[in-house]
C-alpha positions, 0 to 999 in steps of 0.5 A: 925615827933614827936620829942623824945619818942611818950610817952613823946613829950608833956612832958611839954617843952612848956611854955617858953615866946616868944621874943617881937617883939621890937628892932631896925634895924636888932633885929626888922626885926626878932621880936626880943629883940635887947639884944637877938638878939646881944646874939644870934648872939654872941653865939660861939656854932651857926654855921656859915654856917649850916641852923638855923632860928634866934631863937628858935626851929627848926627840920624836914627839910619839902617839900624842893622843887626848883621851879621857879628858888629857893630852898625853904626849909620848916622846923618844927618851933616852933616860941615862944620858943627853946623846942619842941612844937606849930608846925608851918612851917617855911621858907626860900628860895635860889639860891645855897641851902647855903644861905638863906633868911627867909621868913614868917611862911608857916603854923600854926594850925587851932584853929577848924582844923584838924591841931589845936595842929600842923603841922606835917612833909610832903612834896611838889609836883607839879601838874598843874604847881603849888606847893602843900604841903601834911603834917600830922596835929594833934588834941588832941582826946581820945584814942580810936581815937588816933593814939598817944595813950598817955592817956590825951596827945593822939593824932589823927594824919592825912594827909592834903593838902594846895594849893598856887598860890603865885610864892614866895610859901609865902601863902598857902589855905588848905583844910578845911578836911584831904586827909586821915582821918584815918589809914587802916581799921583794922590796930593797929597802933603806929602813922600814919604820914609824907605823900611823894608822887611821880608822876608814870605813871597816877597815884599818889603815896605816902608812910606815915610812921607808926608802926604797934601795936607789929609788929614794924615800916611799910611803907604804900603805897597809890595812888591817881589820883587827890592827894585828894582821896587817895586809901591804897593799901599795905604796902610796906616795915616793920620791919619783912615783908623785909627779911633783917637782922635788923638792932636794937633790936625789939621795939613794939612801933617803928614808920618808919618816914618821909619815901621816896621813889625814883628812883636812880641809876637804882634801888629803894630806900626807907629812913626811920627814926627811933629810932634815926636813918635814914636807907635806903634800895635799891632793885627793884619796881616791876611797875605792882604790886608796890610791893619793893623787898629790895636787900641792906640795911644801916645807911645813918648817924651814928650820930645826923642826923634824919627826913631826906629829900630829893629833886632834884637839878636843875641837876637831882641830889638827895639832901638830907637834915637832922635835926641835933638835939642838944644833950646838955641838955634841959635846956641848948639849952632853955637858949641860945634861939636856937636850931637845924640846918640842915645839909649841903645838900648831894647829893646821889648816889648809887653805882654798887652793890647797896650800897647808897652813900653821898657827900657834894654838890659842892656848899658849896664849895664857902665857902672856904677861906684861905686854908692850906696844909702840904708838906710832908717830910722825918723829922717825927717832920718837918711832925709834927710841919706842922700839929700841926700848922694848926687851924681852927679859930673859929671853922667854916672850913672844912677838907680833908684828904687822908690817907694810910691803913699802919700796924700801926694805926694812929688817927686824933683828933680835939681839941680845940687850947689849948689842954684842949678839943677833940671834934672828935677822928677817929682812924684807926686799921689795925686789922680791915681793913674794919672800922673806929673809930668815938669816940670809935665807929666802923663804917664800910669802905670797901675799895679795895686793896691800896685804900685810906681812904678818910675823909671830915670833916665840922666843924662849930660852934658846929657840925662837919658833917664826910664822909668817902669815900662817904661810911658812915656819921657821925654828931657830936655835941661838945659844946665848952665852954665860952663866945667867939669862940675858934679856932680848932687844929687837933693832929696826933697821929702815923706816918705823912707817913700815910697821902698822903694829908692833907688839911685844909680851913677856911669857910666864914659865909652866912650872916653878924649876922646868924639872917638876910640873 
């Protein structure tokens, strides 16, 4: 995946000098300063749980696989500065997708390859027993031959292939020539990127994202027998060909990214990326003429969630992985030396009538520490007092509330302890029974009669992840300012006998610094 504007993402954010590798102890196992690994792991705004590497850049979660007994995740790095740019992938593995030990870089570009100005985003497949990557690798090229057309920054984009026999998934071999040099013969196209393929039948299948020249964004469908030759055989989902009422305003240059396709639930469902946004679709596959017929479509994240990924756990279960971005400025995310996180992994589900669902897996939940619950009363200032009193210290905790869909409305804000910052507002409006407020912005909750509103909220350094009922996500960034960790209070604004319950845990951190695990 392209970070920002296809007209844009070379717009000189490289440039920033790489950390040397001197230091002792703990800096030099990192390759860092040991000054800038002491500030890196003092920074109040890293999270203490979420996945980061210890410096730098990083976006798309690529190829997370478990094979022989870990989970390995791949991400897009840049190793030399915190901006986007030089596209490696980096790595880390574990036995609980929470913690994580970080392995050497995966793949750089090729000086003379295909993939000389990156590797871009893709995903991992077994076949015979052994991994393989299949991701998208880019080259400057004039723009006739560009898929990025951008004039002297234009780009050809296509999909290669890299083997490994390393257990550890450590080193990897790729071939010398892409799997799929081109686009469709005599299709226009705004990029062409993010290979996912799938085992169905005798046959390989895999979906790469694209956007058809003022069509709008597409998903193209191929197949393979060998995941080397590669057959296109139609496009599989688009902006105008899936009869389901938009979702955004038409864009021209829109590209569907990193798409996914995978059974769920007794249906189908397709992720895509774009515009800022992740989106699914769920419907039927039809086998015989692998044509998708979308039924149900929505948001999987209203907030800074993108590229997202998923995988299989050891039970079967559909994880989903998404890169949080930074939404502070540039200059900003440079000076602290990091930038990005992944998200906590969800597991996905899909409900009755079709409509994808999300929690945050069991295993997070290991995590938890001291726990705080308020015992309700009949005294609305006893009730008050309890929640006033609840913190979150150093901004790392999780939150789990029931709430009642009373006639008065009621807010949950989350604030820093002494009041000077709201980082989160969620308000409730009984006039508007089937939504939600996130920070003024209305996201839809259908709920059955008596139902309760169900919140899950993770906080921890400057992300807060939000579920609501399993229904809908949001990711929100907050930055809390100075130079140490501050604590976290939550204000209640309306009657306590909204709340059915209310509880609050500390989060332990995955490692001793957040640089070594």
């Amino acid at each position: 995946m392209i970070h920002g504007d296809r007209r844009s993402f070379l717009s000189g954010l490289l440039g920033v000098a790489a950390f040397s590798a001197t230091g002792m102890g703990r800096a030099a196992t990192i390759g860092l300063p040991l000054e800038a690994a002491d500030r890196l792991a003092s920074d109040p705004r890293r999270p203490q749980y979420h996945f980061l590497p210890a410096a730098n850049w990083m976006n798309d979660p690529n190829a997370p696989i478990y094979f022989s007994g870990k989970f390995h995740l791949f991400y897009q790095y840049n190793p030399n500065a915190a901006v986007w740019g030089d596209m490696h992938w980096g790595h880390a593995i574990s036995t609980d997708m929470v913690h994580w030990k970080h392995f050497p870089v995966a793949l750089a570009p090729t000086a003379d390859g295909p993939d000389a100005d990156g590797c871009f985003s893709g995903t991992a497949a077994v076949q015979d027993g052994q991994v393989v990557i299949l991701y998208t690798a880019v080259h400057s090229a004039s723009e006739d031959l560009a898929t990025i057309k951008d004039g002297p920054r234009s780009m050809k984009e296509s999909q290669c292939l890299a083997t490994t026999s390393d257990p550890e998934l450590k080193t990897w071999s790729k071939l010398a020539a892409p799997i799929i040099q081109n686009p469709p013969a005599g299709m226009q196209v705004n990029g062409f990127r993010d290979p996912s393929p799938w085992r169905q039948g005798d046959w390989w299948y895999m979906v790469v994202g694209t956007g058809i020249a003022n069509e709008g964004g597409a998903v193209l469908l191929y197949r393979s027998k060998d995941l080397r030759g590669w057959e296109f055989m139609h496009i599989l989902a688009g902006r105008n060909r899936t009869g389901l009422k938009s979702t955004d305003a038409f864009d021209p240059w829109e590209v569907w990214e990193c798409p996914e396709f995978f059974s769920l639930g007794g249906k189908h469902v397709l992720i895509y990326s774009t515009l800022g946004r992740v989106y699914w679709q769920s419907g039927e596959l039809d086998p015989a003429t692998m044509k998708f017929h979308a039924e149900r479509s929505g948001v999987v994240d209203y907030g800074s969630f993108y590229a997202a990924k998923t995988q299989l756990d050891t039970a079967g279960n559909r994880i989903i992985w998404g890169w949080v971005p930074e939404t502070r400025p540039v200059e900003e995310y440079k000076a602290a030396g990091w930038a990005g996180m992944m998200s906590l992994p969800r597991v996905l589900t899909l409900s009755a009538d079709g409509r994808l669902k999300s929690s945050i897996a069991a295993e997070v939940r290991a995590l938890r520490g001291r726990e705080q619950r308020i015992g309700l009363t009949g005294d609305e200032d006893e009730n008050q007092r309890q929640i006033q009193a609840l913190r979150i210290e150093g901004c790392s905790g999780e939150i789990l509330c029931k709430l009642r869909r009373t006639k008065e409305p009621f807010q949950l804000a989350l604030q820093s302890a002494d009041g000077s910052a709201t980082w989160l507002r969620l308000k409730y409006d009984p006039h508007y029974p089937d939504q939600v407020s996130l920070d003024s912005r209305p996201v839809p909750v259908v709920l059955a009669e008596g139902e309760t509103l169900d919140l899950h909220l993770y906080v921890d350094g400057s992300v807060i992840e939000v579920l609501a009922n399993q229904q809908q996500a949001w990711t929100r960034r907050f930055y809390p300012v100075g130079p140490h960790s501050q604590d976290m209070r939550l204000q209640w604004t309306g009657k306590a006998a909204s709340i059915e319950s209310l509880t609050v845990w500390q989060i332990s951190p995955i490692s001793a610094d957040r640089l070594t695990t």
